[in-house]
N, C-alpha and C positions, 0 to 999 in steps of 0.2 A: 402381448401379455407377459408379465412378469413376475414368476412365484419365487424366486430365492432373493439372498441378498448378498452382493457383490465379497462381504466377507466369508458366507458361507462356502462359495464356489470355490475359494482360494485353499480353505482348506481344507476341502474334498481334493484339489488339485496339490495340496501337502502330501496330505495322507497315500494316495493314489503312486505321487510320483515319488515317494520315500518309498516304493513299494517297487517302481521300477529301476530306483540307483539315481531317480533327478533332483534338481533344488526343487526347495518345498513354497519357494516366496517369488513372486513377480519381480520386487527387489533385487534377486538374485539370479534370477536368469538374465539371458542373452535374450535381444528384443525377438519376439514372436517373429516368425515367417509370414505367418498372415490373421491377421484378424478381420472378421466380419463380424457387423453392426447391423441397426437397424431394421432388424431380420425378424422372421418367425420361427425360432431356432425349436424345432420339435426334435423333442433329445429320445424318448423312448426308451429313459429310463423306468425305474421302477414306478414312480407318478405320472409318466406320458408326460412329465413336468414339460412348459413351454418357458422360452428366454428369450432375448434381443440378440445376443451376441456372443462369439467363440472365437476363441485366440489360439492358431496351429503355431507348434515348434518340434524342429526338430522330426516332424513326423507324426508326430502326437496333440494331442488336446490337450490343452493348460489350462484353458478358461471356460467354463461356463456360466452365463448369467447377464450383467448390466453392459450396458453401451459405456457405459464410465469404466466397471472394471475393466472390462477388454481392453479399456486402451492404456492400462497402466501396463500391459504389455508391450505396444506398438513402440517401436525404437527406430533408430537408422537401418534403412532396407528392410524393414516391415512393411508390408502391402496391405493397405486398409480398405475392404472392401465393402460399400454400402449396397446393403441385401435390396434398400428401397424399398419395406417389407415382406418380401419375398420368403419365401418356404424354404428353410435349410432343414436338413432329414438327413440320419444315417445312410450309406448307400445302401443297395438291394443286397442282399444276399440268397441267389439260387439256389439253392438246393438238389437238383436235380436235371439235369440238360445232356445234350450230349455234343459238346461246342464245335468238334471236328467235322459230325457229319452236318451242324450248323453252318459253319464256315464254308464247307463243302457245295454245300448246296446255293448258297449264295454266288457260287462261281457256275454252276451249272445248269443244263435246262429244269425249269422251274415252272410248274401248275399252278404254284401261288396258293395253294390251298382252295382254287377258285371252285365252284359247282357248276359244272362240265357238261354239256354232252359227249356219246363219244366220237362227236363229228371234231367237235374243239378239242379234244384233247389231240388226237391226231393229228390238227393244225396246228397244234402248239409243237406238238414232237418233229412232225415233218419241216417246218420253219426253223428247227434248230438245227435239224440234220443237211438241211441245204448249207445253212451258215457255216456248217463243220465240214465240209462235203469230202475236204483233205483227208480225212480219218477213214476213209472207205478205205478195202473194206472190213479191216478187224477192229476198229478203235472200238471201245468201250461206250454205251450212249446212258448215260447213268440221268436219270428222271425222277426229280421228285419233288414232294410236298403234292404226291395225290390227296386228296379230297374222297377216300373211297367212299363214304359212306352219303357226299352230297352229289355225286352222280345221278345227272338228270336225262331222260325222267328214272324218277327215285324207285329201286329197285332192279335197276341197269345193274350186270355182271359182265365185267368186260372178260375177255379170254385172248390166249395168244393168239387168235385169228384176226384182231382187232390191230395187234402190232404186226403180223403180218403179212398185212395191206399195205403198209406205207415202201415209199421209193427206198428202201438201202437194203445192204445184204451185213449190215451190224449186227452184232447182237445188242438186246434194250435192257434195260431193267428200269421198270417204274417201281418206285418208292412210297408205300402209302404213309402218307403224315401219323400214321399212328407207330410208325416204325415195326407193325409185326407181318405183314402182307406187300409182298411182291407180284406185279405182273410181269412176267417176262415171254420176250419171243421164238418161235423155233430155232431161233439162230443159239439163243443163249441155253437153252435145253441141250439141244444139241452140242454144243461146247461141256455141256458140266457133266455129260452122258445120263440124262434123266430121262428115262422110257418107259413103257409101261410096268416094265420088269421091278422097277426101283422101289424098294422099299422107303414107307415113310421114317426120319430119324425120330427117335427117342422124344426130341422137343419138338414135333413140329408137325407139318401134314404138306403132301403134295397133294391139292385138288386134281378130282379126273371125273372123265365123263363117264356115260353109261358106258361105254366100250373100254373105260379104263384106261384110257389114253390122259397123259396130262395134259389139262385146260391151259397152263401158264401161270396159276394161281399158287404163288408158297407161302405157307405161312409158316411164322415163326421161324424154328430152328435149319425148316426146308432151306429158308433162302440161303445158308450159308452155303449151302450144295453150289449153286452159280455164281455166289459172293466171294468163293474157292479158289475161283477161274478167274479173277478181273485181276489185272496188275493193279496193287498197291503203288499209293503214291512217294515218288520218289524224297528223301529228308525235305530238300528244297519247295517241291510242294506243299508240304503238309508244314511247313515254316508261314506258306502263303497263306495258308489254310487257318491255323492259328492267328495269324495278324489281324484276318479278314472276321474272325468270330472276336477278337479283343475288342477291333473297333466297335462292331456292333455292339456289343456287349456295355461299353463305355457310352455307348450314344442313350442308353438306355439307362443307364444311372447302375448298373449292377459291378460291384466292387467284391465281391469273393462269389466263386461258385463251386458247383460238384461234377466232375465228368459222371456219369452214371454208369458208363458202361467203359473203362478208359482203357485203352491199349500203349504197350510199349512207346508205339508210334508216337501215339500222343506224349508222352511223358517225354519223349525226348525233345518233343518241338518247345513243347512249355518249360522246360529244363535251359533248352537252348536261349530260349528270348528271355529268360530270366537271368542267365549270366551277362548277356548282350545290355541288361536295365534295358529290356523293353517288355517287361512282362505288367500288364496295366488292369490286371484282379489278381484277388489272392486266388489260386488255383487248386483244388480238391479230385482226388483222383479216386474211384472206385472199381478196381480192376474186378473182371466179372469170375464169377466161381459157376464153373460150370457143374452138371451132375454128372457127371463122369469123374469129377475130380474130389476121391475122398479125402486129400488131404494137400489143400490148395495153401496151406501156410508158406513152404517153404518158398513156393513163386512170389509171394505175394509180400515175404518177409525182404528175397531176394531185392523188389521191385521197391523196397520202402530203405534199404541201406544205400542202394544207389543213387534217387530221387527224389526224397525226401531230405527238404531243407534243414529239418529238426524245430527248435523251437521256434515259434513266429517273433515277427518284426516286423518294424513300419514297414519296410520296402518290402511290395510282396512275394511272396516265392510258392515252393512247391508242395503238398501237401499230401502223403499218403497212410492213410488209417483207415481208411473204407474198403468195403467188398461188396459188391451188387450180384445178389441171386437172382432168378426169376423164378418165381410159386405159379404163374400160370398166362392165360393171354389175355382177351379183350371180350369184352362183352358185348361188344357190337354184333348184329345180324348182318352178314351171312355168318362169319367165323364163330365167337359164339365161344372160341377159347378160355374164357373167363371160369375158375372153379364155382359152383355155386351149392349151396346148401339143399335147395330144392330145383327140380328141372326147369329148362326154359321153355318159355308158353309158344303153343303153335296156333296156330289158326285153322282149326275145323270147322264146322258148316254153321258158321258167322259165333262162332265164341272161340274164345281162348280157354284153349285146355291145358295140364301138363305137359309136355312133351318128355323122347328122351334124352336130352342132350342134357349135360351137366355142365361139359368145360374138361378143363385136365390142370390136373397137377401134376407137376415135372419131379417134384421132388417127394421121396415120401414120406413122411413124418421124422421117424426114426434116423434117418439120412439127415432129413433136415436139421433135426435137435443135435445130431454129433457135430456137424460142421459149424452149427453157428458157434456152440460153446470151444469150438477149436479155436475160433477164429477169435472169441472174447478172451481166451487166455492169451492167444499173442498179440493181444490189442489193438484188434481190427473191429470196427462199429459195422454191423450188419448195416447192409440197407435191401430190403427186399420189396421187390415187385410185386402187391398183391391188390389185383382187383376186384375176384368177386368176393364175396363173404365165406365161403369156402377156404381159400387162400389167405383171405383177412384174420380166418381164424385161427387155422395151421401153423401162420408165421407168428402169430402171439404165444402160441401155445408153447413156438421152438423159444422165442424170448421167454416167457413162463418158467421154463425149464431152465434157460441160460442165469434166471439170477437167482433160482433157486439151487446155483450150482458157485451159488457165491459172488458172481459176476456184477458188483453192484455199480461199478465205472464206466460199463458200456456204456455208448449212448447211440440205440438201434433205432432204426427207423425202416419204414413201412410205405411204400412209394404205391401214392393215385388211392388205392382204399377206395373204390368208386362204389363199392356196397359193402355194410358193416351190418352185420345181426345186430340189433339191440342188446344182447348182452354182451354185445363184447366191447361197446360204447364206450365203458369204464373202465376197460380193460391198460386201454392207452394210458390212461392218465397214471395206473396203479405200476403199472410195468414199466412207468416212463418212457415210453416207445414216442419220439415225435413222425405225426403221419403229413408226410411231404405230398403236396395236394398238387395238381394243375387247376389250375382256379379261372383257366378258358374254359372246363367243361361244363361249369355248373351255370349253362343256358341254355334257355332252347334252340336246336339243330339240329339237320340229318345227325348228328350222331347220337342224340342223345334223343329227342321226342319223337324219331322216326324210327332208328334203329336198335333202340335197348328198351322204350319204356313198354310198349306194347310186350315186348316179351320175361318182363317182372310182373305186372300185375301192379294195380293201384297200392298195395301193400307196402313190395319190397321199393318201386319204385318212390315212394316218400322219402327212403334212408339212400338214395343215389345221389352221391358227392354229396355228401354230409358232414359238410363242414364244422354249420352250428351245431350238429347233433353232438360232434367229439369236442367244440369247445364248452358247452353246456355240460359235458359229461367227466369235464376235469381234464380233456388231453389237451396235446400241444401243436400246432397245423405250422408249417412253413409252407413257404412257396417252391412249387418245383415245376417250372415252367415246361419241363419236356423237350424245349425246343432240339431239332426242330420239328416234331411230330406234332405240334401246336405253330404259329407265327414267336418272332422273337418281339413281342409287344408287351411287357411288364404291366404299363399301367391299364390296357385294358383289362388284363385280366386281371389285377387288381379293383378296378369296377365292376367285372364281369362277378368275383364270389360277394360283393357288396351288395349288387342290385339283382343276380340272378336274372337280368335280361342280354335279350339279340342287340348289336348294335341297333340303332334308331333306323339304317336302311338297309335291313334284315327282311326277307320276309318273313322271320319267325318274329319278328317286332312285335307282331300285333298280340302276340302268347303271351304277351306281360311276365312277370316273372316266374321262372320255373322251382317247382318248389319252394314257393317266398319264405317257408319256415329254417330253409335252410342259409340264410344271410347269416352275414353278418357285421359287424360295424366296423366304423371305419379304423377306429383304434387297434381293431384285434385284427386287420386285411393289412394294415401296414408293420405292426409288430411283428405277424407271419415273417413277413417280407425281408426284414432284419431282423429284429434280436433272435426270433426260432430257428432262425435258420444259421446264425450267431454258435445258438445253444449245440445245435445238432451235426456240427462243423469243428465243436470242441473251439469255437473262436467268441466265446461269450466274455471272455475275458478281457480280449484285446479289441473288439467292434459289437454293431448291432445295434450300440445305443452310442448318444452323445455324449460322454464325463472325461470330466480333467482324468489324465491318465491314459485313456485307451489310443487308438491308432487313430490318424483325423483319415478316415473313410467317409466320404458327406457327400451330399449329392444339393444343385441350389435348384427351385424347380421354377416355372413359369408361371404358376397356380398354385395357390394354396388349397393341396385336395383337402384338407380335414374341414374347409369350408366351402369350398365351389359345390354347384350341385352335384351329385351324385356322378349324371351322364359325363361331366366334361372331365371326369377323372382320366376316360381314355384319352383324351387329347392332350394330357401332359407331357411337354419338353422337357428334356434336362437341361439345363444351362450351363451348369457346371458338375465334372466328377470327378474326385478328388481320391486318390489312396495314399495310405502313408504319405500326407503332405504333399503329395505329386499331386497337379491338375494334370489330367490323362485325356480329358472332354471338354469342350468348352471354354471359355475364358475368364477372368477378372471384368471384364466390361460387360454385364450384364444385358447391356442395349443391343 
């Protein structure tokens, strides 16, 4: 498909690159680095316009439009690349992830995310622990990508007596993919001195039994109690560690993202491979502002003179203008940490009543509204963790306040939003607030049809991951995959907030889609994907979309999702991923 015409593009790609200091005419440039042809070059610009062809120079796009213009580019050592129709797309831009304990996890024992009993998981831990047997007996047994909420049969509580059955005298820590619960075992209790004496921290709860004894179970803020005690990874690993999330990262098509929660640590590893030119996404760092920290600028200003690149450029580098708060926890049953407006439903003699649980907010209003507008004058973008509608509405309300305090440049955003009140729908779109979505949750699973919907009610449960509801209502949705508190799989979850179903060999398949009202199409799940997440990165300028001018970020795919069915959107390959003119994945030989 072909909507411009070869003159037009050129002088878009005038105007554009008088704008970044380049020649305005094909004539006058140096031959292109590479041009592809014959393609379905979906630009995601302002028209979702579609082209044949794009011509990288320099690091940048010069050409968009015809198979003939393009090639008034192509010179000696120009690489001409025929797409064979194929799908050329901006790359992904994440929003939200956390790549270290990504990477991390990729190197260690691993649950998979799968739905367990607790005979398997045990044999999944125990089989790691022979393989490491050297490590006996203080090595660290760090466990994740639990599955808490698919634990079969469904309603399984595991407790530290469960870790200590198995053969070692380690201490464990299992990791639940949602990143706010830990299980750990007497060995690691005992290392971090948690007893029954211990009080719960400020963010967080140590589970206990009737006797008041700790189960093993920490949620939240608890787990940093034994998170306290584990040796940090030395430069060198966490160099391993960053490598091993780049590549994945890269096999996925994802070309900028956001650490969510980033530490020093990280900043230095990503600092380090970017001087080395081996840093292969542009990188976004959101160091966390804790509640105890009334005045988190100065770390935070410190953290942004040292490793922050400054202005972007093709080649990617380091980025630091974000702060990640947390407003509350998760709305899953058991925990249930989630703020919510009205209580969560229990189960009395066969109806769901009120209950009293509500959730918690960590932060309290007044707090909240001083730090955020701290952090909008030193020109840091909030980005806050809120899941119930409690917290959804709190943190609007600190934004509310932030631009009626002048603040009109911020660009805040709103992480997961997994329940939104109806009025506060429109709230996004008026406050400009982009709501950074995980767009795995919006299907049916133990997490969602077993463990949260039963205790909203038919009501609230309508507005859970409400996607369409906030694009309907004027806001702006990116993707923020979570990983690794989700799989690192882009394009299913890009089919997954499309279709609202299980995969095909789910047993929650047969539920068809989970709230069908909340889809949405395919234009506005890949837009998310890049330009919003573009916008909310403060990189709308330079990526997100395909135009002469910006950075050649592109990704080439296997399938053309904007037409294949629906289902086979998860089974897209990338072929090729491209930043600043660099191929970083894949090759030129599309075969």
């Amino acid at each position: 498909m072909e909507n411009s015409l070869p003159r037009r593009a050129v002088l878009i790609s005038g105007a554009l690159a008088a704008a970044f200091g380049r020649p305005a005419s094909a004539d006058t440039q140096t031959p292109a680095d590479y041009v592809f042809t014959h393609g379905y070059v979906y630009t995601v610009d302002d028209d979702d316009s579609v082209h044949q062809a794009l011509a990288v120079s320099g690091g940048r796009i010069v050409y968009v439009g015809t198979d003939k213009g393009a090639m008034r580019f192509a010179g000696k050592g120009t690489t001409v690349v025929d797409l064979g129709g194929r799908m050329l797309m901006p790359g992904l831009h994440d929003g939200h992830l956390h790549e270290m304990s990504g990477g991390k996890g990729l190197l260690d024992c691993d649950l998979k995310y799968a739905a367990l009993t607790v005979e398997e998981v045990q044999a999944t831990i125990q089989e790691y622990l022979d393989k490491t047997a050297e490590q006996e007996p203080g090595g660290w047994v760090s466990v994740v990508h639990w599955y808490q909420q698919a634990i079969r049969p469904a309603g399984t509580k595991l407790t530290k007596a469960d870790l200590d059955s198995l053969n070692t005298r380690r201490p464990i820590v299992v990791s639940s993919s949602d990143g706010h619960t830990s299980l750990v075992n007497s060995r690691a209790l005992e290392l971090a001195g948690i007893t029954a004496k211990t009080k719960d921290p400020s963010d967080g709860t140590i589970e206990r039994d009737s006797a008041g004894e700790p189960t093993g179970i920490l949620q939240d803020g608890a787990q940093d109690l034994v998170g306290a005690k584990i040796p940090a990874p030395t430069r060198a690993e966490n160099l391993k560690i960053a490598r091993t999330a780049l590549a994945a990262l890269a096999e996925q098509g994802v070309t900028t993202f956001m650490d969510a929660v980033a530490t020093e640590e990280a900043l230095r590893a990503f600092t380090t491979l970017a001087e080395q030119g081996k840093l292969t996404a542009r990188a976004h760092f959101a160091p966390l502002v804790e509640v105890s920290d009334t005045d988190p600028v100065p770390r935070l200003a410190k953290l942004r003179r040292v490793y922050d690149d400054g202005r972007a450029k093709p080649r990617p580098g380091v980025s630091v203008h974000n702060a990640k708060l947390f407003m509350d926890g998760v709305l899953q049953y058991p925990a249930q940490t989630a703020a919510l407006l009205e209580p969560y439903l229990v189960h009395k003699h066969d109806h769901w009543v009120a209950g009293k649980k509500i959730g918690s907010q960590y932060w309290t209003a007044a707090k909240l509204n001083a730090v955020v507008r701290k952090l909008a004058a030193a020109g840091f973008d909030p980005h806050i963790h809120a899941i119930g509608d409690r917290a959804v509405r709190t943190a609007l309300d600190a934004y509310a306040a932030m631009r009626a305090a002048g603040h009109a440049k911020t660009r805040p955003a709103i992480a997961h939003a997994e329940l939104v009140a109806a009025a506060d729908l429109p709230r996004f779109g008026k406050l400009d607030v982009t709501a950074a979505m995980g767009f795995h949750w919006a299907k049916p699973a133990p997490d969602s049809v077993e463990s949260v919907k039963p205790y909203l009610g038919p009501k609230r449960w309508a507005r859970y991951e409400p996607e369409g509801d906030l694009i309907r209502a004027g806001g702006r949705v990116s993707l923020g995959s979570d990983w690794p508190v989700d799989p690192l799989d882009e394009w299913t979850a890009i089919k997954t907030v499309i279709t609202r179903t299980a995969a095909p060999d789910s047993p929650f398949a047969k539920q068809g889609a989970m709230t069908p009202h909340q889809r949405i199409s395919r234009a506005a799940a890949i837009r998310a994907a890049t330009f919003n997440g573009a916008y909310q990165l403060r990189q709308d300028r330079y990526t997100g979309s395909l135009e002469a001018g910006k950075f050649a970020d592109l990704i080439v795919l296997d399938r053309n999702v904007m037409k294949v069915p629906a289902e086979q959107i998860a089974k897209t390959k990338v072929l090729l991923t491209m930043v600043g003119g660099r191929i970083v994945h894949g090759g030129v030989d599309l075969d």
